[in-house]
C-alpha positions as CSV (number, residue, x, y, z in Angstrom):
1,X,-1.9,9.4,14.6
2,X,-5.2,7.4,15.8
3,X,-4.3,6.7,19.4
4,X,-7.7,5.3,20.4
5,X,-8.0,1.6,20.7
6,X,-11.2,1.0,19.0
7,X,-10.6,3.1,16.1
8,X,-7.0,1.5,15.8
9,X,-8.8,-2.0,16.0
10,X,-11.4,-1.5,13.2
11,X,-8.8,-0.2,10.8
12,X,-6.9,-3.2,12.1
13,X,-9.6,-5.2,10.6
14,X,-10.2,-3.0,7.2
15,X,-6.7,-3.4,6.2
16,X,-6.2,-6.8,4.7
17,X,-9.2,-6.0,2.7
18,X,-7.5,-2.4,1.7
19,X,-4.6,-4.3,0.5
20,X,-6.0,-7.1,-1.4
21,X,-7.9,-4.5,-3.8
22,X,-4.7,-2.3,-3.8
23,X,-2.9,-5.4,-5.2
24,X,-5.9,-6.2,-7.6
25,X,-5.8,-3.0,-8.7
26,X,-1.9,-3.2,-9.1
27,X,-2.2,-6.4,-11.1
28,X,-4.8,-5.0,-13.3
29,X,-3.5,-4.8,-16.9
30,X,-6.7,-3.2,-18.1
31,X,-5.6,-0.2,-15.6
32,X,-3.8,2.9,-16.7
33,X,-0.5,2.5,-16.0
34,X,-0.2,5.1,-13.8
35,X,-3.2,4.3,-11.9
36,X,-1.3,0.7,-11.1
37,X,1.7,2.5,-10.1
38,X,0.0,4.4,-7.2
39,X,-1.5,1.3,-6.1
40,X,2.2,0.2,-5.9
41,X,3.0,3.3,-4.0
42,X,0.4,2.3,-1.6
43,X,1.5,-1.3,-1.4
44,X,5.1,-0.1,-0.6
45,X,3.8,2.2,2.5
46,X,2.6,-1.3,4.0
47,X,5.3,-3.3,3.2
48,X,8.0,-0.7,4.4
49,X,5.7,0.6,7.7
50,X,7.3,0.4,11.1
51,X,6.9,-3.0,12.6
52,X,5.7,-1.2,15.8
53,X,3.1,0.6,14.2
54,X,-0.1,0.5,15.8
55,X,-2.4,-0.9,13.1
56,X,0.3,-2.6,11.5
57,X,0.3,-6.7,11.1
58,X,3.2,-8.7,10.2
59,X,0.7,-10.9,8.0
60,X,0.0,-7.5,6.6
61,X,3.2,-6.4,5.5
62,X,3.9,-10.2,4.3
63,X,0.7,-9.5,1.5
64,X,1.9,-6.2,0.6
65,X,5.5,-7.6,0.0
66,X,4.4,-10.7,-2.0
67,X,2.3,-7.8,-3.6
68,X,5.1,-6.2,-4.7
69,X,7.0,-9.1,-6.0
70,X,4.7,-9.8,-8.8
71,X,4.4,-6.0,-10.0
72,X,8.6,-6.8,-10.4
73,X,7.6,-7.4,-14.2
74,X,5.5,-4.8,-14.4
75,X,7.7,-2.4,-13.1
76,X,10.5,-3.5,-15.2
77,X,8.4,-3.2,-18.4
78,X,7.9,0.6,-17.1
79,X,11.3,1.0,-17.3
80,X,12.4,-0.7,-20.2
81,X,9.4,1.1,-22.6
82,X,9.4,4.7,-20.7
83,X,13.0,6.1,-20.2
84,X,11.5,10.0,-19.2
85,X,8.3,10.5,-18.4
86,X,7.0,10.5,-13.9
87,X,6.0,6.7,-14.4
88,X,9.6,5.3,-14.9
89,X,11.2,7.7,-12.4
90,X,7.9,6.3,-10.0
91,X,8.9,3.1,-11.4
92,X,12.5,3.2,-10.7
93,X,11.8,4.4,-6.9
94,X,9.5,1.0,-6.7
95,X,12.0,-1.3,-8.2
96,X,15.0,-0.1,-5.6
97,X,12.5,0.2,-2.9
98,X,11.3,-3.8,-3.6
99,X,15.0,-4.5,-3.7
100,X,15.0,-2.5,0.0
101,X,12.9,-5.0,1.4
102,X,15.1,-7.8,-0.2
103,X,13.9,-9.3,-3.4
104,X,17.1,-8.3,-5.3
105,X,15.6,-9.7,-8.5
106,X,13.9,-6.7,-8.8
107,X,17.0,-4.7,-9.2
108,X,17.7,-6.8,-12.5
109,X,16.7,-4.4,-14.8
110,X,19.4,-2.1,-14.1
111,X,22.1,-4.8,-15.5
């Protein structure tokens, strides 16, 4: 872990940029599918990091969870048009994962 203040500060900075080309990349529909669900993966590391974290915003973890909220489609396609390859099992961790944080819509699929 990055214990020095400055560093911790720039990163600080860097982040909310990080995460809004994560979720553009996420959103893409011209990306791979599996490419979009790694920038989910990453999305959910924000959205489900420690609040004490050092480089950690709540403003941060509020973008990555909106994030996440529109990719519940997405997801849900996944898992409706892919019953057995690694992008529905991935897909299926995201979907209860988004329901973690709260959005139970995203646990619809499963009905």
């Amino acid at each position: 872990m990055i214990t020095d203040p400055k560093i911790q500060k720039m990163i600080r900075e860097a982040l909310p940029g990080i995460v809004k080309t994560i979720d553009k990349t996420a959103n893409n529909p011209e990306a791979k599918p599996a490419n979009r669900i790694k920038a989910v993966e990453l999305l959910l590391r924000v959205a489900l990091s420690p609040s004490n974290h050092p480089v950690n915003t709540a403003a941060l973890k509020s973008n990555a969870e909106a994030a996440l909220v529109r990719l519940v489609p997405f997801l849900t396609g996944v898992v409706k048009s892919n019953k057995h390859g690694r992008n529905y099992l991935k897909a299926v961790q995201a979907l209860l994962l988004i329901a973690k944080l709260g959005h139970t819509e995203a646990l619809d699929v499963f009905e």
